[in-house]
Backbone as a printed PyTorch tensor [residue, N CA C, xyz], in Angstrom:
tensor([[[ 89.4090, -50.0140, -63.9490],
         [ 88.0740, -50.2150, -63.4060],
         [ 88.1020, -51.0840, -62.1510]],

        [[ 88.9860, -51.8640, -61.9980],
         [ 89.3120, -53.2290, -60.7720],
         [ 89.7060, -52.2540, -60.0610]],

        [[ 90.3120, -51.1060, -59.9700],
         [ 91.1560, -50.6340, -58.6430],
         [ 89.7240, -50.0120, -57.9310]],

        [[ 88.6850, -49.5330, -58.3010],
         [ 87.4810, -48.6800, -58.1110],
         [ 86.7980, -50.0740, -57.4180]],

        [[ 86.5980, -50.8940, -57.7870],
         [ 85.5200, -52.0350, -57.4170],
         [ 85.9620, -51.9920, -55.6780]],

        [[ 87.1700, -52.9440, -55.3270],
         [ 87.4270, -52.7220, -54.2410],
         [ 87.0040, -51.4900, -53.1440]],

        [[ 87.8100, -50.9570, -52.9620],
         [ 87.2070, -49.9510, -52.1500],
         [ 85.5070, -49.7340, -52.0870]],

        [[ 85.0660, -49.5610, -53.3000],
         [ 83.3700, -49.4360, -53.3300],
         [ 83.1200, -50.7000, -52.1820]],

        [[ 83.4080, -52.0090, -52.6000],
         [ 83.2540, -53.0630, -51.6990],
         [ 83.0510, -52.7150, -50.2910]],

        [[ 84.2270, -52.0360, -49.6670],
         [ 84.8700, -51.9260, -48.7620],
         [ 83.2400, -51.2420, -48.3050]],

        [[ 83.1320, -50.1560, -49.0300],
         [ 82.0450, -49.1180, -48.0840],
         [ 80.7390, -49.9270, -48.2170]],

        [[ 80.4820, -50.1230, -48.9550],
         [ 79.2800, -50.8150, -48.6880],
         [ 78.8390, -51.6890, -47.5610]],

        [[ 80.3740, -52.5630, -47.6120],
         [ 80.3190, -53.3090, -46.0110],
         [ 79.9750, -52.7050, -44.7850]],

        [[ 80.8630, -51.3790, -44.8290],
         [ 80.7140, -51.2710, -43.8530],
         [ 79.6250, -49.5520, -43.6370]],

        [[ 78.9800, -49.4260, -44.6700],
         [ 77.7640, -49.1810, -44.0560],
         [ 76.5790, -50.0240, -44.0610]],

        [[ 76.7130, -51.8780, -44.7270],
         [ 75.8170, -52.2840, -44.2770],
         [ 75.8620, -52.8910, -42.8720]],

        [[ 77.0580, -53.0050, -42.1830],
         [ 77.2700, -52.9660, -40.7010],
         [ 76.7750, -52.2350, -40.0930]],

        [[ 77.1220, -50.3310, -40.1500],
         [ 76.9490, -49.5510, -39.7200],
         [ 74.9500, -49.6970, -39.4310]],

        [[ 74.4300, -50.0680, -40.1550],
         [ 73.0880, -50.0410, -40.3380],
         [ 72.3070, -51.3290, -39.5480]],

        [[ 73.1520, -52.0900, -39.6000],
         [ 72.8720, -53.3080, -38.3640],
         [ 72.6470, -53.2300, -37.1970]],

        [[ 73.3220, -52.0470, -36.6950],
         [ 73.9280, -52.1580, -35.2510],
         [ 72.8160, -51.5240, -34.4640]],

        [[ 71.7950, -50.8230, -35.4880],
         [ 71.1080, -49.8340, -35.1300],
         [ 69.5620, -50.4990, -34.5010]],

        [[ 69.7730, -50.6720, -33.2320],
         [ 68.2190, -51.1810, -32.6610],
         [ 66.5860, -50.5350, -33.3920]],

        [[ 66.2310, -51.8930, -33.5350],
         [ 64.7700, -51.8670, -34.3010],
         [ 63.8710, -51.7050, -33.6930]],

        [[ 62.3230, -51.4400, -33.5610],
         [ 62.0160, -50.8040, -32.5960],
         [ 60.3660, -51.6540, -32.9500]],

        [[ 59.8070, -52.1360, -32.5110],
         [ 58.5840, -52.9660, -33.2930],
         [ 57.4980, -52.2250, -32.4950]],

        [[ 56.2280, -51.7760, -33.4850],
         [ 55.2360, -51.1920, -32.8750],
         [ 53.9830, -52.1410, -33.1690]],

        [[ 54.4120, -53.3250, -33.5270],
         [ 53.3130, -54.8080, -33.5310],
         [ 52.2920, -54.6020, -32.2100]],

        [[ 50.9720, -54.9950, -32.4670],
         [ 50.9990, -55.5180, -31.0040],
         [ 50.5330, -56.9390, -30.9410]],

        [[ 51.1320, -57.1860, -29.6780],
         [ 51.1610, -58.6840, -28.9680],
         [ 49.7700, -59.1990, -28.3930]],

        [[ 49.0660, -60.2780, -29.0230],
         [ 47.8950, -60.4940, -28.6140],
         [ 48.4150, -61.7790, -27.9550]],

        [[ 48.3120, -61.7060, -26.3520],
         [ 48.1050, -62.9450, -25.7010],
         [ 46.8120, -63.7380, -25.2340]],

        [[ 46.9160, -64.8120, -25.2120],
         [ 45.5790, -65.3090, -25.7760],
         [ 45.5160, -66.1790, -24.1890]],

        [[ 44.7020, -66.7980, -23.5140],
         [ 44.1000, -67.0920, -22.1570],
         [ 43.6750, -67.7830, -22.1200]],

        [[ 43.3930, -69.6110, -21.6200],
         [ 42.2240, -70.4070, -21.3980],
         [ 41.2370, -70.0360, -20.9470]],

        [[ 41.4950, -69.3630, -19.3220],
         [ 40.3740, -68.8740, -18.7590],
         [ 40.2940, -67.1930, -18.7390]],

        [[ 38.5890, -67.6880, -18.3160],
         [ 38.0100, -66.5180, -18.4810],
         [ 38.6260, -65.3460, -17.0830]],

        [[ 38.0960, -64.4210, -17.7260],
         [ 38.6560, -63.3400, -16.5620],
         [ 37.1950, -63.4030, -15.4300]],

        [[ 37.7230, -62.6370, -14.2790],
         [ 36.9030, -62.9050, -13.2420],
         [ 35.7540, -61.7910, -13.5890]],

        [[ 34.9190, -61.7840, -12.9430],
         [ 33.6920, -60.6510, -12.4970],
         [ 34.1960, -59.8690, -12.6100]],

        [[ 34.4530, -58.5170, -12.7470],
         [ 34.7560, -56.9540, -12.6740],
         [ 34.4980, -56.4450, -11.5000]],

        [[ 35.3010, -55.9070, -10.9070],
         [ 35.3800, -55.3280,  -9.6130],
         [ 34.5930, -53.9970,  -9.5590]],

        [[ 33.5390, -53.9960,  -8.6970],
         [ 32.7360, -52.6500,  -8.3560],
         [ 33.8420, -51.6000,  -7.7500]],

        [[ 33.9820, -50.4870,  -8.7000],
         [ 34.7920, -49.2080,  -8.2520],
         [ 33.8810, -48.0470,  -8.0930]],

        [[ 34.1050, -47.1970,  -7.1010],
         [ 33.2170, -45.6540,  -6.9090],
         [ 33.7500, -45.0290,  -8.2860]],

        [[ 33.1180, -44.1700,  -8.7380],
         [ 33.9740, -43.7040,  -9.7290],
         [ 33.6770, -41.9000,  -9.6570]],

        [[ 35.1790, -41.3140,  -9.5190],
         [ 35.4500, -40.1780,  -9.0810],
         [ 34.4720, -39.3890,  -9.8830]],

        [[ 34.1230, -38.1580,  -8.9970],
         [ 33.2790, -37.2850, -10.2600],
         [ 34.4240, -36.5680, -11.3940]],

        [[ 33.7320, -36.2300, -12.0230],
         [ 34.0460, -35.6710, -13.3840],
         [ 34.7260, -34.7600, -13.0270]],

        [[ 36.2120, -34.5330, -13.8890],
         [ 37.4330, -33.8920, -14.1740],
         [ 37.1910, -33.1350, -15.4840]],

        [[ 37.3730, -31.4750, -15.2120],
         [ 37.4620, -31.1480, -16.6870],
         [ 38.8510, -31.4640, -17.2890]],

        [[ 38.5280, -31.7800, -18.7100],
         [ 39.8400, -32.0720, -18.9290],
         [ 40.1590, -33.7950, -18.8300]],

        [[ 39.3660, -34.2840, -18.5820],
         [ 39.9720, -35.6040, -18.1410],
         [ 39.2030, -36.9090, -18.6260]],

        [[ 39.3980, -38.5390, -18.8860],
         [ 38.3000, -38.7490, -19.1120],
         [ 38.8480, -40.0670, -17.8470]],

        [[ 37.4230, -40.7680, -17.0870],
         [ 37.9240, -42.0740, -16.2550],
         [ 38.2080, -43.0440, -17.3350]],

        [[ 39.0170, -43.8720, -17.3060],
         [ 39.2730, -45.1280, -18.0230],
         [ 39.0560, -46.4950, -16.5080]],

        [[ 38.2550, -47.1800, -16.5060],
         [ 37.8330, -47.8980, -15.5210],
         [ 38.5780, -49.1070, -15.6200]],

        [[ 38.5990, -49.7340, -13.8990],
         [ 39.7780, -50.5120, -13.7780],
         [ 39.3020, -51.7790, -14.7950]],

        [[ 40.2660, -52.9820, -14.5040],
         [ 40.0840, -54.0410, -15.7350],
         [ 41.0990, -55.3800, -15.0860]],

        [[ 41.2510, -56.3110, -15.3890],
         [ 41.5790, -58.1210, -14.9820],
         [ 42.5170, -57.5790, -16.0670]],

        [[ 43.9700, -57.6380, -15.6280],
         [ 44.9150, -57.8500, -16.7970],
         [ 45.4300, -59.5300, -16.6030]],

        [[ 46.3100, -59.9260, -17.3700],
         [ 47.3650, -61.0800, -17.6230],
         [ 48.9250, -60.8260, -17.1340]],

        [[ 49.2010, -61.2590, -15.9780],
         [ 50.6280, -61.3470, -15.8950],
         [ 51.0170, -62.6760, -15.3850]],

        [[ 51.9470, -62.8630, -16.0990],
         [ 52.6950, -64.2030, -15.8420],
         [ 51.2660, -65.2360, -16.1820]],

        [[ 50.7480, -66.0020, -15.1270],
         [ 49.5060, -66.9180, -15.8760],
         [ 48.1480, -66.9230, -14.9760]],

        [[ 48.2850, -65.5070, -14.7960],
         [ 47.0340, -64.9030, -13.7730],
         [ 46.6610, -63.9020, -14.1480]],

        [[ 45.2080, -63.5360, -13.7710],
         [ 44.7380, -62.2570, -13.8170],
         [ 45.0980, -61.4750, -12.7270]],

        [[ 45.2340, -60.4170, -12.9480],
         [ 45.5090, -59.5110, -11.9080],
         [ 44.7710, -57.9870, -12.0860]],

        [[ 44.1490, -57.0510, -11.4540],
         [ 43.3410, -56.4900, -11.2420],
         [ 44.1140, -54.9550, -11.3950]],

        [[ 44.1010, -54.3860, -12.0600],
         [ 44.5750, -53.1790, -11.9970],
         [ 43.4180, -51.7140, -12.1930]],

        [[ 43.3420, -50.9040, -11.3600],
         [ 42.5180, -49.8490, -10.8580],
         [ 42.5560, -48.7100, -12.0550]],

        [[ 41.1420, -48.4070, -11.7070],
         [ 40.7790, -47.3920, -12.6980],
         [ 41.6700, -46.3260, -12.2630]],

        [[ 42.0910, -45.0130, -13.3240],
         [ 42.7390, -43.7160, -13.1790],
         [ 42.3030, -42.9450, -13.8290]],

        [[ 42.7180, -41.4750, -13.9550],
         [ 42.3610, -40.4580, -15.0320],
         [ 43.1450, -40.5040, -16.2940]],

        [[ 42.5980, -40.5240, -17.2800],
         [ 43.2730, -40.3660, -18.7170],
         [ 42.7600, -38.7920, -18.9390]],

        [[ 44.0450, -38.2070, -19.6240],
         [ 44.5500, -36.5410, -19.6480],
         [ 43.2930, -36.7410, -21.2590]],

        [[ 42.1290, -35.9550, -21.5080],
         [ 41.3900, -35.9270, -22.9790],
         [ 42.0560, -35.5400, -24.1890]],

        [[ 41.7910, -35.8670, -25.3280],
         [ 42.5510, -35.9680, -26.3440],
         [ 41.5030, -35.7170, -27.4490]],

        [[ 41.5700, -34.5370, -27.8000],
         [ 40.4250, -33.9070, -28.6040],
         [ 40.2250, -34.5220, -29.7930]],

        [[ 39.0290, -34.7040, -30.3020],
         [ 38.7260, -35.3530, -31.5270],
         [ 38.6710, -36.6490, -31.3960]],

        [[ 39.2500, -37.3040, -29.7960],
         [ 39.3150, -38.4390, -30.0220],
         [ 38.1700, -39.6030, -28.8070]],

        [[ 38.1450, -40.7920, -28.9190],
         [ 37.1940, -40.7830, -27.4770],
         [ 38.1030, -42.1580, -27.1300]],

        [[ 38.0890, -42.7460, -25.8960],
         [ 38.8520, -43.8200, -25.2090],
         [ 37.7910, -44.3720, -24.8580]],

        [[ 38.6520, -45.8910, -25.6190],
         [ 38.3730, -47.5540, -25.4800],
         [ 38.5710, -48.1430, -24.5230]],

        [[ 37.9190, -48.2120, -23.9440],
         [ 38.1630, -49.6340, -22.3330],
         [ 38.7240, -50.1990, -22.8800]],

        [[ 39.4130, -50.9720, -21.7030],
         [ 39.5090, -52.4470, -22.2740],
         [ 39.1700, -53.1740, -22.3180]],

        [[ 39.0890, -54.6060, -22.7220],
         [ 37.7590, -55.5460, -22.0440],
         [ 38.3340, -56.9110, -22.7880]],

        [[ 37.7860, -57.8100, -22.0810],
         [ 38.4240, -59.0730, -22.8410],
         [ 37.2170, -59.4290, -23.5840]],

        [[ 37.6030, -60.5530, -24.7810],
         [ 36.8830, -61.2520, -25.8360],
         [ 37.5100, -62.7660, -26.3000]],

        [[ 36.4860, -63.0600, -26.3150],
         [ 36.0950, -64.3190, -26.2500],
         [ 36.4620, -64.8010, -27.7410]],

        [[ 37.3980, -65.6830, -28.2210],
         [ 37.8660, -66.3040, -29.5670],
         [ 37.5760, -67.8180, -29.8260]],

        [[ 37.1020, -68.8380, -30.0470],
         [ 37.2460, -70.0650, -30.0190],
         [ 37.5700, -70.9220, -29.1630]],

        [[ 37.0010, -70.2050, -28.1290],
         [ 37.4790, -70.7880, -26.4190],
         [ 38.3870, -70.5480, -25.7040]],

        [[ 39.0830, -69.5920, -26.3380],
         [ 40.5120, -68.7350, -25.6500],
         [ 39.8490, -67.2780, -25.6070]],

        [[ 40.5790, -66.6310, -24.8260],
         [ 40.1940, -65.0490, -24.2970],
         [ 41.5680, -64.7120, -24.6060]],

        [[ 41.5000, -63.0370, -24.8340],
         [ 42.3330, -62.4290, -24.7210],
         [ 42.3040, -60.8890, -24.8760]],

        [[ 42.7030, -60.1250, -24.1330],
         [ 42.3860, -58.8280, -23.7980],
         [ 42.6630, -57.8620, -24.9580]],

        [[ 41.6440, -57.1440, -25.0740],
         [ 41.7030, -55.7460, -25.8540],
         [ 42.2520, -54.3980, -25.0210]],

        [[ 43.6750, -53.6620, -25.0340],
         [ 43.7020, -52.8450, -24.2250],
         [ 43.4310, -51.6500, -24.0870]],

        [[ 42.9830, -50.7490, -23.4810],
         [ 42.4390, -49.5180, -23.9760],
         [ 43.4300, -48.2770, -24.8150]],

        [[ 42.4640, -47.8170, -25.1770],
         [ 43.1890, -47.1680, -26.5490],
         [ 42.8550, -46.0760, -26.6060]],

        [[ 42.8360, -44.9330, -27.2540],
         [ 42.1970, -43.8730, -28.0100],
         [ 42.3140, -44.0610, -29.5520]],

        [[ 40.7960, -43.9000, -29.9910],
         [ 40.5170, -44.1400, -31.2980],
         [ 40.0630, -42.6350, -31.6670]],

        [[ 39.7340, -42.3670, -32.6280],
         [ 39.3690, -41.0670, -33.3690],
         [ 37.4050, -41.2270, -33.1890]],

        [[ 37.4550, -40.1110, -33.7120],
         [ 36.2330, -39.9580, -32.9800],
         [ 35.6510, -39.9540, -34.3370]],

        [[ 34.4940, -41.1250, -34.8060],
         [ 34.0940, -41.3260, -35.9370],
         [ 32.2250, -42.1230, -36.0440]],

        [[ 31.3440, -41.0780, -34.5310],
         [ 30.1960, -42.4730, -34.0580],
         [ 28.8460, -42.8400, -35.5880]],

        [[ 29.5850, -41.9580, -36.7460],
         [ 28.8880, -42.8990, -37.8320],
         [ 29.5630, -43.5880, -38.8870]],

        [[ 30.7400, -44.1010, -38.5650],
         [ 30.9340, -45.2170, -38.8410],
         [ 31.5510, -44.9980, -40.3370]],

        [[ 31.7940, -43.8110, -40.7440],
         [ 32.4950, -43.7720, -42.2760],
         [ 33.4020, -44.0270, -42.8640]],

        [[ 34.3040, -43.8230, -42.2130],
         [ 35.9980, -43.7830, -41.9550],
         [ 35.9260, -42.0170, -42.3250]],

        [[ 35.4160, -41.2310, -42.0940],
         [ 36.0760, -40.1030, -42.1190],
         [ 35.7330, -39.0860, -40.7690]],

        [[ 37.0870, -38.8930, -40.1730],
         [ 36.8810, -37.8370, -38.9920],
         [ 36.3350, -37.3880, -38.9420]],

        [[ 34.6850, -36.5750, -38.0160],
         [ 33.9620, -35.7680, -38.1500],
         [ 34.6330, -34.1350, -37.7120]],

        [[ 36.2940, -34.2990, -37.8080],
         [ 37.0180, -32.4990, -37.3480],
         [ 36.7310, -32.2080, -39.0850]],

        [[ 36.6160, -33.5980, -40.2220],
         [ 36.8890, -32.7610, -41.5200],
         [ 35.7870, -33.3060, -42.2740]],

        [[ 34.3440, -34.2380, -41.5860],
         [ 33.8760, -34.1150, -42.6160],
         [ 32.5360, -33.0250, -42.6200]],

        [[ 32.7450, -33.1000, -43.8820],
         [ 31.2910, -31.8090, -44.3870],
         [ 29.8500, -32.1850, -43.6390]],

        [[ 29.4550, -33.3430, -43.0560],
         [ 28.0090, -34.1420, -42.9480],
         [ 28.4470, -34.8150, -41.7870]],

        [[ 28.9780, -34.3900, -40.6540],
         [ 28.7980, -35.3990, -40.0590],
         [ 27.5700, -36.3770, -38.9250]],

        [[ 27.9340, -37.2400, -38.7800],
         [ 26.0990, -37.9440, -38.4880],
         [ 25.1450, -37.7200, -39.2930]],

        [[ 25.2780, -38.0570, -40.4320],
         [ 24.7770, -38.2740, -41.1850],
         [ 24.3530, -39.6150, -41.5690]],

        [[ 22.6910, -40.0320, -41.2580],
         [ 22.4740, -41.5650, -40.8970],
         [ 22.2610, -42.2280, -42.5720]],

        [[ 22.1590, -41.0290, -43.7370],
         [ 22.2100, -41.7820, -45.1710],
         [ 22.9680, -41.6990, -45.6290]],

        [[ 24.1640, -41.6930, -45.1270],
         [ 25.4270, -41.9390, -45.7680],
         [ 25.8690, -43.4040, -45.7310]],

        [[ 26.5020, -43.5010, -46.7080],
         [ 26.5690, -45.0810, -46.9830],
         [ 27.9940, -45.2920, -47.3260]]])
């Protein structure tokens, strides 16, 4: 039974090595948080309407320990779903930016997709 132990040893090591080596990949996200407030919002023309497309409008990002201003573009539409500005919010006297997103498209509030539910907008649903 001792001659079997060894070797087993052996592999285990070295696939718990093998399994180490392997870069992790974190899909966390990073909330950086701001003393100050972000500036005024910059007045942009905003292109006419793209089929196919939706504007996502420019926004005051954080780099290094400044805001910096980055310009509205076209976001490619994503059916079923609708896009989140971004916008900063206000925490206990610190700010820190919400970045835009695409969320599912849900405007009564159920938790269930209106691609599958039976009722959707439905204002007595609870």
């Amino acid at each position: 039974m001792t001659k079997f132990r060894k070797p087993l040893l052996v592999a285990m090591c070295v696939a718990s090595l093998g399994t180490a080596s392997i870069p992790l990949t974190s899909s966390a996200a990073v909330e950086v948080y701001f003393n100050a407030p972000p500036p005024a919002a910059r007045v942009e023309t905003v292109p006419a309407p793209r089929r196919g497309y939706v504007w996502a409008p420019g926004y005051w990002d954080l780099r290094g320990h400044r805001h910096v201003w980055v310009a509205g573009h076209w976001e490619r539409e994503r059916r079923g779903y609708v896009y989140n500005e971004p916008r900063w919010v206000e925490q206990q006297n610190r700010w820190y930016l919400e970045r835009g997103h695409w969320a599912r498209r849900d405007p009564d509030h159920d938790g269930v997709p209106n691609a599958v539910d039976r009722a959707p907008n439905n204002p007595y649903r609870q």
